[in-house]
Residue frames relative to the residue before (quaternion, step in Angstrom):
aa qw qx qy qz dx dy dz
X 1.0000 0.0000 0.0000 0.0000 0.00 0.00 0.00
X 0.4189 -0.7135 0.5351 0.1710 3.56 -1.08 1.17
X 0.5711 -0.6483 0.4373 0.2496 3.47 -0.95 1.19
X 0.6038 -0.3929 0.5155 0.4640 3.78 -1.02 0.04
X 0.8091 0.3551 -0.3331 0.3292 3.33 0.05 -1.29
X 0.6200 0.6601 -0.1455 0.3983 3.47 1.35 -0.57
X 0.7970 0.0769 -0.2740 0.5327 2.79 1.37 -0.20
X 0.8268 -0.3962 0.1616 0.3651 3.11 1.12 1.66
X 0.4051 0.7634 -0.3600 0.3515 3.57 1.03 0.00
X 0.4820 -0.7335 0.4540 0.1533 3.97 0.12 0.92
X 0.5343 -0.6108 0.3499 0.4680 4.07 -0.28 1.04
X 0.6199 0.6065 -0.3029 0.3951 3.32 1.06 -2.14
X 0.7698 0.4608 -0.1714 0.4071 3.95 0.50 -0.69
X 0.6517 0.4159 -0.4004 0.4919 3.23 0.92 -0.05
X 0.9229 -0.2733 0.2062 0.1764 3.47 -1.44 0.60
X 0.1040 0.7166 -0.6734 -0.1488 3.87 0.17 -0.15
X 0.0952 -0.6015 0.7920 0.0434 3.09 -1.73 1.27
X 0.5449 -0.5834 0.5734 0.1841 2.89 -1.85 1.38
X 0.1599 0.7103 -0.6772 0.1061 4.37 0.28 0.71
X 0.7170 0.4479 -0.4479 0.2910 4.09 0.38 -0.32
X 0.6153 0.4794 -0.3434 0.5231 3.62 1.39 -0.52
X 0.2804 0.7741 -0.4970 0.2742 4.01 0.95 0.37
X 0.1751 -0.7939 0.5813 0.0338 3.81 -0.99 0.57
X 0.8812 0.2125 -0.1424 0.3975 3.05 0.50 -1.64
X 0.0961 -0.8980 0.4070 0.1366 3.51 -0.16 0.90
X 0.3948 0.4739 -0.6118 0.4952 3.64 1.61 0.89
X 0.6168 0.5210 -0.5018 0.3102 4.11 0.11 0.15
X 0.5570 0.5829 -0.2990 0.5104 3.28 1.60 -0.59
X 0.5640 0.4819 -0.3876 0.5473 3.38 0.88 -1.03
X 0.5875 0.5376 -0.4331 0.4222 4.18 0.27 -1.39
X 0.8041 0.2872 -0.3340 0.3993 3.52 0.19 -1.55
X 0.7346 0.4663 -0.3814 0.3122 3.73 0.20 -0.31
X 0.3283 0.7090 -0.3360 0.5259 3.18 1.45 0.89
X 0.7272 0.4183 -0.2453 0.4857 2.93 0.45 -2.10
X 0.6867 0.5797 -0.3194 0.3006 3.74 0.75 -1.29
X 0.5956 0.4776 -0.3030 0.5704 3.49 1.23 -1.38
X 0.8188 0.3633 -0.3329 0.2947 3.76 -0.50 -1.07
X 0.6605 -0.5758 0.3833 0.2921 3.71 1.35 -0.79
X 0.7119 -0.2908 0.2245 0.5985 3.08 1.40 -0.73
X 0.7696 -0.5386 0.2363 0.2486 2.47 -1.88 1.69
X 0.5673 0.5053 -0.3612 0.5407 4.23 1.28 -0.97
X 0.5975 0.3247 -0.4215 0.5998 4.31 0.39 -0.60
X 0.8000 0.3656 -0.3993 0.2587 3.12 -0.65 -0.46
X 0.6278 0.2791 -0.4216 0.5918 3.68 0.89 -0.47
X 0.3760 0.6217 -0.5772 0.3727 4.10 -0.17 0.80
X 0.6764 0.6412 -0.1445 0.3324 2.60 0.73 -2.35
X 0.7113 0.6314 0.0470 0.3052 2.92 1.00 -2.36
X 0.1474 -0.7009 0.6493 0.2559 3.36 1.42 -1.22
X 0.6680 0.4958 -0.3924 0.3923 3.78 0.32 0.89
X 0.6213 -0.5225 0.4674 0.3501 3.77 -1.13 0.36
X 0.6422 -0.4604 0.5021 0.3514 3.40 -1.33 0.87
X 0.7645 0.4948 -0.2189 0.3504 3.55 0.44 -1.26
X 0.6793 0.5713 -0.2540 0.3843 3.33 1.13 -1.28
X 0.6504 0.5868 -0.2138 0.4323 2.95 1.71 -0.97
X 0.6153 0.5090 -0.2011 0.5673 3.57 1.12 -0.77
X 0.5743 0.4588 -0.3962 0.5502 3.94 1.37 -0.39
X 0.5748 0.4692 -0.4315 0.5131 3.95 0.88 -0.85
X 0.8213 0.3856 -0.3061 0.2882 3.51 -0.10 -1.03
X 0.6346 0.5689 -0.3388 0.3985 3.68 1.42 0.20
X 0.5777 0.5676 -0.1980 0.5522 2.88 2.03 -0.44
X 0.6545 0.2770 -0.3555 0.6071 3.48 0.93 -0.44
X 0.5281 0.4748 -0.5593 0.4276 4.20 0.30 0.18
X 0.7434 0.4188 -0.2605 0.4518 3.59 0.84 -0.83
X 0.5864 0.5031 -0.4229 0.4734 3.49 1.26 0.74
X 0.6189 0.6900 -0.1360 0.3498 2.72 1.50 -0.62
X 0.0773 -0.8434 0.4285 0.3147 2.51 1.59 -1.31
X 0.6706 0.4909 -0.1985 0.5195 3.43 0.90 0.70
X 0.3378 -0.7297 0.5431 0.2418 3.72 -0.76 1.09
X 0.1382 -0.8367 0.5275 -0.0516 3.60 -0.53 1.30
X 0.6925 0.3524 -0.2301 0.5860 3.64 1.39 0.25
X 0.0883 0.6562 -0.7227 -0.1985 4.03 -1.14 -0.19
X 0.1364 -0.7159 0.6632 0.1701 3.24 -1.13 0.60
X 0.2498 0.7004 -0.6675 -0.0401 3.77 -1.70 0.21
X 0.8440 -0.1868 0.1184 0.4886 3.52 -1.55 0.06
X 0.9123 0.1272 -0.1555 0.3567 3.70 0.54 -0.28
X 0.8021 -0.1993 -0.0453 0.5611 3.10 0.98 1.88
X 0.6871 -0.4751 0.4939 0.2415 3.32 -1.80 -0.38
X 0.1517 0.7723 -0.5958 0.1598 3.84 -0.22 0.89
X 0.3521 -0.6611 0.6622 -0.0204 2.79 -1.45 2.06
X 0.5729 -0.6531 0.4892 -0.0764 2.63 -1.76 2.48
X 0.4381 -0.5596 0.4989 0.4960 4.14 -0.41 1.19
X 0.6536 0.5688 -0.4316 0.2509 3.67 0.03 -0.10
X 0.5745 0.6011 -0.1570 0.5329 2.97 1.55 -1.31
X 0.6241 0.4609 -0.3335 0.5356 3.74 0.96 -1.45
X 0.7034 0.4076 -0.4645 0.3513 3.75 0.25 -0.62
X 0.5099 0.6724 -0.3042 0.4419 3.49 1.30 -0.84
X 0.4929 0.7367 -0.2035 0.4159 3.52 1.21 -0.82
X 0.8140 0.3165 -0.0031 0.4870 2.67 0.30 -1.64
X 0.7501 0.3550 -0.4387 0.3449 3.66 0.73 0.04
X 0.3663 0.8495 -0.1936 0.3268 3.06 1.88 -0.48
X 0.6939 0.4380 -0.0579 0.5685 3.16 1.03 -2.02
X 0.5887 0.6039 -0.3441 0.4128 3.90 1.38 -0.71
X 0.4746 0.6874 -0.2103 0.5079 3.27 2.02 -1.48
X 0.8126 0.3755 -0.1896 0.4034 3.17 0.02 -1.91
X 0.7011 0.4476 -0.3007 0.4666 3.94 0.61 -0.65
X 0.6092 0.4870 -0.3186 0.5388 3.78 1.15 -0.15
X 0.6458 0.5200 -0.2427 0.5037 3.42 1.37 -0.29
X 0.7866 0.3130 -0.2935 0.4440 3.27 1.17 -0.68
X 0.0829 0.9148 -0.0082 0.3952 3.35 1.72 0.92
X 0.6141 0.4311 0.1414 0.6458 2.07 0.92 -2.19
X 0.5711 0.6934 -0.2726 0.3446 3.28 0.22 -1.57
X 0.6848 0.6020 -0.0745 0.4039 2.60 0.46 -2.33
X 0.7667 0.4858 -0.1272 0.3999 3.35 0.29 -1.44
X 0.7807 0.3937 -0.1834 0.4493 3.29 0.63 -1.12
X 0.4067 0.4782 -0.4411 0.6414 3.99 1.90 -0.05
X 0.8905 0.3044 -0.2928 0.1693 3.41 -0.04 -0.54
X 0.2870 0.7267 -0.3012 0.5467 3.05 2.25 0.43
X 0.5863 0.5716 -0.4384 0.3707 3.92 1.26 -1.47
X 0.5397 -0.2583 0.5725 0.5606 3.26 -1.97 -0.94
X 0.7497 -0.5331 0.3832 0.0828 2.86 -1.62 1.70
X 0.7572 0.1549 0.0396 0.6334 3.78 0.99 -1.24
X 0.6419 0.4109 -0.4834 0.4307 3.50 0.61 0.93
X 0.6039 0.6268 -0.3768 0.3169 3.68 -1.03 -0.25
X 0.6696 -0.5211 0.4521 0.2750 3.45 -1.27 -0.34
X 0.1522 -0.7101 0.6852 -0.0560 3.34 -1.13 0.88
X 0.2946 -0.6247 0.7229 -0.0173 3.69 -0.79 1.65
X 0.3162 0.6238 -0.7048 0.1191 3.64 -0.79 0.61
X 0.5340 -0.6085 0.5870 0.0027 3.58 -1.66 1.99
X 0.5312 0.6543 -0.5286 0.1016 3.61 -0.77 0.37
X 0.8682 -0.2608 0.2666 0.3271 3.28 -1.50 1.00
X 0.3344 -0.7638 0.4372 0.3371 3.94 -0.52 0.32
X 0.6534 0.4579 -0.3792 0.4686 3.34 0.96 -0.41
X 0.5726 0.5190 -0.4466 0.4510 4.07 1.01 -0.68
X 0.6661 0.6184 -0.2731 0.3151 3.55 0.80 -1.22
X 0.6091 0.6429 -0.0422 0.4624 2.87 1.19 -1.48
X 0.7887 0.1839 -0.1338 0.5712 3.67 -0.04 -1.21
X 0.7939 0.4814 -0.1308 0.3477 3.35 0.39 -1.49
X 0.8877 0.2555 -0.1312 0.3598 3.70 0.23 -1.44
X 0.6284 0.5377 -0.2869 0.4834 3.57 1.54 -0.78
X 0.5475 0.4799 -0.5025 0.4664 3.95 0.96 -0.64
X 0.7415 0.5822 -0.1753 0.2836 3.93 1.02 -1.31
X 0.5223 0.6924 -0.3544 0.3496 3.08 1.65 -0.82
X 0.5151 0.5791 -0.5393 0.3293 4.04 0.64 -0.68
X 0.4250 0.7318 -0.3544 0.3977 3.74 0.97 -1.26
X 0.7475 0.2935 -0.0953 0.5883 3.94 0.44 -1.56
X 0.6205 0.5213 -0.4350 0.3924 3.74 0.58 -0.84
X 0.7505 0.5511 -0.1865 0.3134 3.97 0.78 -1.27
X 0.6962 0.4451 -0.1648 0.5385 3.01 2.10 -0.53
X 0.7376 0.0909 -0.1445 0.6533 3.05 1.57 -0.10
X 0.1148 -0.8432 0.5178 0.0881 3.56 0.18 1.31
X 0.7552 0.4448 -0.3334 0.3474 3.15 0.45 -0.75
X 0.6616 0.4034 -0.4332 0.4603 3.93 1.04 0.31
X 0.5183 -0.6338 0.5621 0.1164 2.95 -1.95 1.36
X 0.4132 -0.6995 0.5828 -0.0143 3.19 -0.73 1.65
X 0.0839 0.8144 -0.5740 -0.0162 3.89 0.09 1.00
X 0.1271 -0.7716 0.6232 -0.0080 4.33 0.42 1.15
X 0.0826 0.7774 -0.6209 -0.0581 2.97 -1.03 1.46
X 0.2588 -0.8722 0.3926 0.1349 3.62 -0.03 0.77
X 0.1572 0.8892 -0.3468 0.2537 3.42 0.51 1.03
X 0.5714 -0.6256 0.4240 0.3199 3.82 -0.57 0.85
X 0.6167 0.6682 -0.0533 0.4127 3.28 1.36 -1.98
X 0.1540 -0.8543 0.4880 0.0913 3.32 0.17 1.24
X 0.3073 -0.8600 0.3968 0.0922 3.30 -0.64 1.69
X 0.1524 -0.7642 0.6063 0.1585 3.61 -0.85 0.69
X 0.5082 -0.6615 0.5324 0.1436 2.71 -1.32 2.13
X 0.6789 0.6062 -0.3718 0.1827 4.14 0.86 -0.87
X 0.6978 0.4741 -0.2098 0.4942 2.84 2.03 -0.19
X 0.5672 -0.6547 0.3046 0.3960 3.51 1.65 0.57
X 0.1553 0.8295 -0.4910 0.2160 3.27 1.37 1.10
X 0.7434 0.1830 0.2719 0.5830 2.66 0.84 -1.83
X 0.5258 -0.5898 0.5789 0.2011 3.51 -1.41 0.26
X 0.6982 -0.0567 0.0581 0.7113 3.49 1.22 -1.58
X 0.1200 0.7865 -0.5687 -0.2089 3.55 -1.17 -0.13
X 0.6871 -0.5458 0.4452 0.1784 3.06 -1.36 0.64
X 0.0980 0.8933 -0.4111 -0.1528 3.85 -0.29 0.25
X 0.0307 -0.7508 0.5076 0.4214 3.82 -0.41 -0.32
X 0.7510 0.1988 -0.3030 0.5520 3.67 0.88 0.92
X 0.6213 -0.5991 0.3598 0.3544 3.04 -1.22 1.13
X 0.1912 -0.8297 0.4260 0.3058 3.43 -1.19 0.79
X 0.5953 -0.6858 0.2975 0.2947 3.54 -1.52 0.47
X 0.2592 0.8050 -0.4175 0.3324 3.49 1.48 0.43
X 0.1588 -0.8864 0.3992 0.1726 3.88 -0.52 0.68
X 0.7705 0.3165 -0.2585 0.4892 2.91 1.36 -0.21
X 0.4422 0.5892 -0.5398 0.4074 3.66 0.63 1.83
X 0.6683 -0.4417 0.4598 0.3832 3.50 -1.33 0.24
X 0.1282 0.7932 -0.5852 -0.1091 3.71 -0.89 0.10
X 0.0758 -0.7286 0.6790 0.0488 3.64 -0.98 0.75
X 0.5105 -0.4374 0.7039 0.2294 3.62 -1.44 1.13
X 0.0383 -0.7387 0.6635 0.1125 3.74 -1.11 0.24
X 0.6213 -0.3640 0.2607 0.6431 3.50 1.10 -0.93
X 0.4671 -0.4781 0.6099 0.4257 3.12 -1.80 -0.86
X 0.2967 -0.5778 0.7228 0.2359 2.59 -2.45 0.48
X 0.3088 -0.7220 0.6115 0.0973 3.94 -1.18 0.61
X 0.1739 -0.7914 0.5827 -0.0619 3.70 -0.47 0.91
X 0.1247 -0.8258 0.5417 -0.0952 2.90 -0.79 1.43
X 0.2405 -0.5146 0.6384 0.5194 4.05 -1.41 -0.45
X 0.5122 -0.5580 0.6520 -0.0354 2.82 -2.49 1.06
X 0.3811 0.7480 -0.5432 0.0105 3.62 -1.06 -0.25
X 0.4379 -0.7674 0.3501 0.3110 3.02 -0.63 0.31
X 0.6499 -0.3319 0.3443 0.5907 3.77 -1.08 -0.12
X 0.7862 0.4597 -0.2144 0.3530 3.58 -0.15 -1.63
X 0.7968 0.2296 -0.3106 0.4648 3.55 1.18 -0.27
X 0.4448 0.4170 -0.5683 0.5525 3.58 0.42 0.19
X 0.6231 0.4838 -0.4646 0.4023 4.38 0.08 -0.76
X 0.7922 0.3868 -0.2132 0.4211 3.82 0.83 -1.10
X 0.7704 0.1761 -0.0639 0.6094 3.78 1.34 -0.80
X 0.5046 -0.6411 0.4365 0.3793 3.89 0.98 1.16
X 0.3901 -0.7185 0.5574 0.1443 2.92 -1.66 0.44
X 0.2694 -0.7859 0.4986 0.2471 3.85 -0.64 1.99
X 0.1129 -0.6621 0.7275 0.1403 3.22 -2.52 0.17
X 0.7236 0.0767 -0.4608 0.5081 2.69 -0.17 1.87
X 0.6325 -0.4639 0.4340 0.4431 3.51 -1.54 0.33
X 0.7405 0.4597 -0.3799 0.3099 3.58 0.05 -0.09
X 0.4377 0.4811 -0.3507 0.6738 3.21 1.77 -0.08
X 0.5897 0.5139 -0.4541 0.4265 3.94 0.32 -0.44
X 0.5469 0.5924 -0.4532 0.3801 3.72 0.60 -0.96
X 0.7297 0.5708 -0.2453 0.2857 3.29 0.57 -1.29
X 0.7748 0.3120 -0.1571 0.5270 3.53 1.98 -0.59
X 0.8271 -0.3375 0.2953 0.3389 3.05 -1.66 0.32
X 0.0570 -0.7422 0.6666 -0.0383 4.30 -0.63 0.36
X 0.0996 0.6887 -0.7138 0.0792 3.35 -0.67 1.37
X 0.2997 -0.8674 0.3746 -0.1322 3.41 -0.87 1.58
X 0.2248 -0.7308 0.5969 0.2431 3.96 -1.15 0.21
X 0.2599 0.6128 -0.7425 -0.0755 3.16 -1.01 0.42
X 0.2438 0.6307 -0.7031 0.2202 2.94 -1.71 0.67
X 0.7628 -0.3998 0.2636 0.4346 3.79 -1.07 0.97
X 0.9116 0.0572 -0.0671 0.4014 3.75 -1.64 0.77
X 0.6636 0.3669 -0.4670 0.4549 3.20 1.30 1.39
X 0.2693 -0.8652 0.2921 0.3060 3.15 1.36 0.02
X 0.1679 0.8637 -0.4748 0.0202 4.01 1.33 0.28
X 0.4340 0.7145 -0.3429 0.4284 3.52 1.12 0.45
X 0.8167 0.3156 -0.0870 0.4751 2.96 1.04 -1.44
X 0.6474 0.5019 -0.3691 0.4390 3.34 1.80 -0.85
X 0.5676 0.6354 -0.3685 0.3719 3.42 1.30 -0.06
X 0.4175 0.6631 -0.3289 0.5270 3.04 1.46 -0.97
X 0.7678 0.3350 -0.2622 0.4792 3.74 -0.55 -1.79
X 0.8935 0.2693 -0.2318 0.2745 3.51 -0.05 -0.83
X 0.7208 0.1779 -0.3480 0.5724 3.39 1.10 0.56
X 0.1981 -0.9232 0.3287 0.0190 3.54 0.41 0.88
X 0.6921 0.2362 -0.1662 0.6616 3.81 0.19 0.76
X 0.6667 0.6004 -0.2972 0.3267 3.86 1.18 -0.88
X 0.3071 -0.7952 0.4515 0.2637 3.76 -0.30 0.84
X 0.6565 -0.4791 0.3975 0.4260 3.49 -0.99 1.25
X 0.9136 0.2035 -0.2059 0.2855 3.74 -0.16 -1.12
X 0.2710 0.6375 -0.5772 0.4326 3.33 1.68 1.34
X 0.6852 0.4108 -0.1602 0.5798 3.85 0.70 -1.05
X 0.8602 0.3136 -0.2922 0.2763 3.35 -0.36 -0.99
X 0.0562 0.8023 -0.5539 -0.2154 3.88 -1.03 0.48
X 0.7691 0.1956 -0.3667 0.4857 3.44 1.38 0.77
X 0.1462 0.8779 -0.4411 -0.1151 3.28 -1.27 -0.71
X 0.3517 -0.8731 0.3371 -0.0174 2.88 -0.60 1.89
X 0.2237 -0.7674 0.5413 0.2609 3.81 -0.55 0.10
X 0.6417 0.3377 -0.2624 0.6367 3.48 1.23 0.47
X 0.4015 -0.7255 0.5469 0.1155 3.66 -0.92 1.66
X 0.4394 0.4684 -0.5544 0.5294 4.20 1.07 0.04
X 0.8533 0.1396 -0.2976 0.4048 3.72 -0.31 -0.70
X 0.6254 0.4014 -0.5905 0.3147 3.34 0.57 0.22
X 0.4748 0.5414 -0.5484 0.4252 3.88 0.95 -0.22
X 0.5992 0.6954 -0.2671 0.2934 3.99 0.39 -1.05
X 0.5760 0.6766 0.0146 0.4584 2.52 1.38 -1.75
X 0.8594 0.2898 -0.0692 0.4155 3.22 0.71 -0.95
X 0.4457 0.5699 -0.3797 0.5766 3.09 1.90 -1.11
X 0.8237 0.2579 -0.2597 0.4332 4.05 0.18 -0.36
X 0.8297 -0.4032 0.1484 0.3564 3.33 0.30 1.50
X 0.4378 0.5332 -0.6418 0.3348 4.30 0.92 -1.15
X 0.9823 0.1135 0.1429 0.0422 3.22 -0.15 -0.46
X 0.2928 -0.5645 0.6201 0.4595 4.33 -0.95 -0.72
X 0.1879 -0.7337 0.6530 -0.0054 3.83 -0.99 0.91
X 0.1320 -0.7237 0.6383 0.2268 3.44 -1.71 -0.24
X 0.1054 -0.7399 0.6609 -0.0686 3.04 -0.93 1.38
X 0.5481 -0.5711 0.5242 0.3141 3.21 -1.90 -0.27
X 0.6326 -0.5196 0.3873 0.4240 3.55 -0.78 1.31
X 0.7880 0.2659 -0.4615 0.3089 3.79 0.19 0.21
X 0.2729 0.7414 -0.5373 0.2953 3.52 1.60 0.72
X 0.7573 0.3195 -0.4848 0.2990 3.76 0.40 0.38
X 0.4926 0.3510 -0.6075 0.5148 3.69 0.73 1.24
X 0.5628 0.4860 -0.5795 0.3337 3.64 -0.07 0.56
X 0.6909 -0.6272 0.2717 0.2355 3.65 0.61 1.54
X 0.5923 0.4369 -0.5083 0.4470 3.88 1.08 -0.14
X 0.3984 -0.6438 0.5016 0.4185 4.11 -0.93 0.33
X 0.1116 -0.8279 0.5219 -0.1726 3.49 -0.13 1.66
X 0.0901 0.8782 -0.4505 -0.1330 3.52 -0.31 0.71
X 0.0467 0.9643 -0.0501 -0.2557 3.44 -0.61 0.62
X 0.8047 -0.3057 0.1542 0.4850 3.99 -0.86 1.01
X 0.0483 -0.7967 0.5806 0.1608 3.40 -1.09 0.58
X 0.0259 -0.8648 0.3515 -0.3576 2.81 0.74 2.09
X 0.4011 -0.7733 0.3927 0.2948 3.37 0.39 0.25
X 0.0983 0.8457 -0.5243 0.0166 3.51 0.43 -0.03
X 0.0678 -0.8440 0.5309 -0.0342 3.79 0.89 -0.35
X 0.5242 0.6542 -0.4141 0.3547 3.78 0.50 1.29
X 0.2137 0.7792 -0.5883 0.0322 3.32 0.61 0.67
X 0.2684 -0.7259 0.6012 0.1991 3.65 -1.22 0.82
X 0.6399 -0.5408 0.4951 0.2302 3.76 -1.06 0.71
X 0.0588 -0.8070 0.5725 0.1323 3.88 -0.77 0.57
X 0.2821 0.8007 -0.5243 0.0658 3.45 -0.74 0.85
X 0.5215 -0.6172 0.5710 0.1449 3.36 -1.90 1.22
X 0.1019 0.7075 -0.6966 0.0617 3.40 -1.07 0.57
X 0.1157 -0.6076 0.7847 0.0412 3.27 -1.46 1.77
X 0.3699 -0.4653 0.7437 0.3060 3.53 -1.78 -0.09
X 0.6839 -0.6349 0.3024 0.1941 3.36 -0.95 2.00
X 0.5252 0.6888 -0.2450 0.4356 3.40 1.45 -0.85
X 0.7493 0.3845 -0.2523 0.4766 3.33 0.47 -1.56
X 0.4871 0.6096 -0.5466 0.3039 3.75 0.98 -1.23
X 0.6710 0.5248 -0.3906 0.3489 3.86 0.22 -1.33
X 0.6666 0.4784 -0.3814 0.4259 3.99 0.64 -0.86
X 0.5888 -0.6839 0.3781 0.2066 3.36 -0.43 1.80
X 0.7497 0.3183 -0.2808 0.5077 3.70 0.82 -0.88
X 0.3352 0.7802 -0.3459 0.3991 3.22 1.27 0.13
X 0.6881 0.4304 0.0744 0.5794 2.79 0.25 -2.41
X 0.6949 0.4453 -0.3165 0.4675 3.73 0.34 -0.35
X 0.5659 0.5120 -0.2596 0.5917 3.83 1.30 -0.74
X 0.6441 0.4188 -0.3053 0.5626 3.85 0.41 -1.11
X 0.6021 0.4465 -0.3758 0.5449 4.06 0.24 -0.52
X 0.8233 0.2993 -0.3198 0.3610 3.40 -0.22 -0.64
X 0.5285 0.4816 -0.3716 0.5922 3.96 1.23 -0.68
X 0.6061 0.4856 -0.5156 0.3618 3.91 0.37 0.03
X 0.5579 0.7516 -0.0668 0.3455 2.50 1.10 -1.60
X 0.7101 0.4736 -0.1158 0.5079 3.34 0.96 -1.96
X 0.8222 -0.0580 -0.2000 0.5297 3.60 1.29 -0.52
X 0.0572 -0.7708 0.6298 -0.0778 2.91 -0.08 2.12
X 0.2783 -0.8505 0.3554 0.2700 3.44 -0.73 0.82
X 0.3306 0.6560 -0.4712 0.4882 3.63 1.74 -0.22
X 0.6585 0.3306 -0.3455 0.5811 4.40 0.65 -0.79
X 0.8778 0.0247 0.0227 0.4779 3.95 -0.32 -0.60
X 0.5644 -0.7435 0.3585 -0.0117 2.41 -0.87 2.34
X 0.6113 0.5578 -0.2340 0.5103 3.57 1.58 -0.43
X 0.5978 0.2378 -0.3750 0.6674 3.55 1.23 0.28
X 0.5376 0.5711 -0.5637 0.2589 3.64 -0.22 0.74
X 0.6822 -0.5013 0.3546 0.3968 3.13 -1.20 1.22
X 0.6189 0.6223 0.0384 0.4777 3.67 0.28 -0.66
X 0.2497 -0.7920 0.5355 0.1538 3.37 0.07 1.40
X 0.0773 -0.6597 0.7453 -0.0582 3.66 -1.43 0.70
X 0.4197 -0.6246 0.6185 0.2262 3.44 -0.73 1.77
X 0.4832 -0.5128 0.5699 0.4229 3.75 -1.71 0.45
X 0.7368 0.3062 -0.4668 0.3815 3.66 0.03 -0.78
X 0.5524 0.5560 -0.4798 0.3944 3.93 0.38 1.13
X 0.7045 0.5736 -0.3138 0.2760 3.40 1.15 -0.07
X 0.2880 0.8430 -0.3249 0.3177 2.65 1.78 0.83
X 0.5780 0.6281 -0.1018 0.5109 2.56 2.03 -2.00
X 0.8233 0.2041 -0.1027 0.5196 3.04 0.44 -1.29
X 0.7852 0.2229 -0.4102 0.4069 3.66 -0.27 0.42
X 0.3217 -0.7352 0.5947 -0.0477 2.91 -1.02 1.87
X 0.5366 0.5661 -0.5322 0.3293 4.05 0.68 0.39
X 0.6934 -0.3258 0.3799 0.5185 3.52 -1.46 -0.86
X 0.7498 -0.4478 0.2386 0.4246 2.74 -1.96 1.16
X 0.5764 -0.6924 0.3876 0.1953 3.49 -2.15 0.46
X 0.7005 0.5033 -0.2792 0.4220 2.70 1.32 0.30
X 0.4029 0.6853 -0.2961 0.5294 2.64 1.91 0.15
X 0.6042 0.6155 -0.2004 0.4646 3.42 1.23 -1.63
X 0.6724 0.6060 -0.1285 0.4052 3.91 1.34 -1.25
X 0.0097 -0.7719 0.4995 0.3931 2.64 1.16 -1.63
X 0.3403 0.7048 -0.5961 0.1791 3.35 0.76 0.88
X 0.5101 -0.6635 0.4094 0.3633 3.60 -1.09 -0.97
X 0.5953 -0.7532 0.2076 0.1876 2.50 -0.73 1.81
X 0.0127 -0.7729 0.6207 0.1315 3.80 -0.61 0.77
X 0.1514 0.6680 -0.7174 0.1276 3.26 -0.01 1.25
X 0.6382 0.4518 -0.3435 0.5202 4.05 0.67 -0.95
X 0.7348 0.4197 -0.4390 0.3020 3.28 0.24 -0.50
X 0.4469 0.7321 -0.3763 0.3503 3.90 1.53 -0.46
């Protein structure tokens, strides 16, 4: 849809919206939701809120408005040149608010307070929460708030403090750091490659079982797509999870051939893995909003998550595949499973 100004429409002629007599500024927060996600059903997901509750917020903030700021009909939700101007003062609202925020964290005691840090469920999970004690001993007094989540958070909107990506976000006006790579591999366990042999090559895969993630900023739809082409999902697949803890689990006990990341064999199930091509490495990346960087515990959190995946120390975030049974060679720290916090299967060997 073409803006007023765009399509030539005179100031005097365009709408007056009532945005200075405004109050409630969770309805603002509701409508810039509905606008970003698409509709009134995404947005109460997003929201953690009823379809309805959501559709009660937006009638209340039109009637502040004094202005219809939505049409709805058989194919969805569409925002009214009124609404787009409404937009725009909103987001002017919402970014002066988070500002503030800003300001007033960076006013606290320097090394006390909370940190919000976003990351992937399976990075969070295996990788950053066994590691966090590391940051907790050097800086006791800050609260570590780990949110482990598929949903790729955006720090410009005060989601987060830091977040974690596995693709680069498209926000322009945050910080972005490359952290490394992740490398994706096939999985199986001992007990099932012993009971249903063990394939080399994808066309020998057809022939087995595929127990899967999908779930946001991995695409397993599409890599399924490219790499078994023409093959319907429920020829191969007999599970699928939207959380990588039970799909790793999952697999360490036999459902199945999985995909993990090349450091899924210190995470303590006896996992072996496929020389399969698989050719998927996904990009890691950190994004602060330029603001927070300045809040010392901030800036002290964002150092150490480089740090945490430096790839010159762990060979599994290097640009550059590195087979697991090499990380022997090349990683010179404490044991990996230790490093994971998985469990250790040294007795069990």
């Amino acid at each position: 849809m073409h803006s007023l100004a765009e399509r030539g429409v005179p100031q005097e002629e365009r709408p007056k919206i009532n945005i200075s007599g405004l109050s409630d500024w969770d309805a603002a927060r509701i409508f810039l939701e509905v606008v970003r996600c698409g509709s009134f059903r995404s947005a109460s997901e997003r929201l953690s809120l009823s379809i309805n509750a959501v559709r009660r917020r937006i009638d209340d903030f039109e009637r502040q408005t004094g202005t219809t700021l939505f049409t709805r009909d058989v194919h969805g939700t569409h925002l009214t040149d009124e609404g787009a101007l409404v937009v725009s003062a909103v987001e002017r609202m919402e970014a002066a608010a988070f500002d503030v925020l800003r300001t007033s964290d960076s006013t606290a005691n320097a090394l006390s307070g909370e940190v919000r840090v976003a990351v992937t469920e399976g990075l969070g999970t295996f990788w950053l929460a066994p590691r966090l004690v590391e940051f907790q001993q050097a800086y006791p007094k800050i609260l570590v708030d780990l949110h482990c989540a598929m949903r790729s958070a955006d720090v410009s909107r005060h989601e987060a403090d830091v977040a974690i990506h596995l693709s680069r976000p498209s926000a322009l006006d945050v910080k972005l750091v490359r952290l490394g790579r992740m490398h994706l591999m096939f999985w199986a366990s001992e007990k099932y490659l012993e009971k249903h042999g063990t394939p080399r090559s994808a066309l020998e895969l057809i022939k087995h079982r595929l127990v899967l993630q999908f779930a946001d900023q991995l695409a397993a739809k599409e890599t399924f797509e490219s790499f078994f082409p023409g093959v319907p999902e429920r020829d191969l697949l007999v599970m699928k999870t939207n959380v990588s803890s039970a799909n790793y689990w999952a697999v360490a006990n036999g459902a199945g051939i999985g995909v993990f990341p090349s450091y899924a064999i210190a995470l303590g199930g006896k996992l072996i893995p496929l020389e399969v091509e698989l050719n998927r490495p996904l990009d890691i990346w950190l994004s602060y909003h330029p603001g927070s960087g300045r809040i010392p515990r901030v800036r002290h959190m964002i150092d150490w998550l480089i740090e945490a995946f430096n790839p010159a120390r762990f060979p599994w975030f290097k640009e550059e595949f590195v087979h697991p049974h090499e990380f022997k060679d090349e990683y010179m720290g404490e044991p990996l499973t230790q490093l994971f916090g998985g469990f250790s299967t040294e007795e069990q060997r």
